[in-house]
N, C-alpha and C positions, 0 to 999 in steps of 0.2 A: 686391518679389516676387523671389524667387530665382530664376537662370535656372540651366537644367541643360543636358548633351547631349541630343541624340535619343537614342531606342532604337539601340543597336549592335547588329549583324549579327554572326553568328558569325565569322565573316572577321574582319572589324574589333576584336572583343574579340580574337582572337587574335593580331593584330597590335599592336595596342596591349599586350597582356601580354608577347609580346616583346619589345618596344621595354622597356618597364620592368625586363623582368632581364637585357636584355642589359650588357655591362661595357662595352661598345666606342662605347655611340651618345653624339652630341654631349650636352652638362650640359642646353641650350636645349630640345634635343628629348625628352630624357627629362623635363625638367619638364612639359613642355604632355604627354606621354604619359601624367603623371599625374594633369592637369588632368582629363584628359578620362575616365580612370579612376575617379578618386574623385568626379566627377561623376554619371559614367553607374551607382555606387554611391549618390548618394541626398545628395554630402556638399553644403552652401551654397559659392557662391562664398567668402564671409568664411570658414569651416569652413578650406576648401583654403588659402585667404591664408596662417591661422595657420601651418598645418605647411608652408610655403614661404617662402621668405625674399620675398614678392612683394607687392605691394600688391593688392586685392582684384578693382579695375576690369581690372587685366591678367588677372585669371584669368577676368571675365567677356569680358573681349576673346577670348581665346584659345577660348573656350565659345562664341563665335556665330561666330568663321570655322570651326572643326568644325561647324559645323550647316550 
């Protein structure tokens, strides 16, 4: 079963959409900001893996400490 984020709070999507156009934030933090992005959009753990250079368990790792 695929795990996702929680519902995000308007604050929180907007902070996270920051985080992902800003130019200046660390490589680490803009990937989990798009964990948690194309998550809280619908997409599977494996989904995210593909278009991240990342193995899939990290991206469900990084999906239950944002929870």
């Amino acid at each position: 079963m695929p795990e996702f984020v929680r519902s995000l709070g308007p604050e929180e999507a907007k902070a996270i959409g920051q985080l992902v156009r800003s130019r200046t934030v660390p490589a680490g933090i803009y990937q989990r900001a798009l964990i948690v992005r194309w998550s809280s959009e619908g997409l599977a753990p494996i989904d995210i893996a593909h278009r991240l250079p990342m193995k899939w368990d990290n991206v469900v790792k990084w999906i239950r400490r944002f929870n």
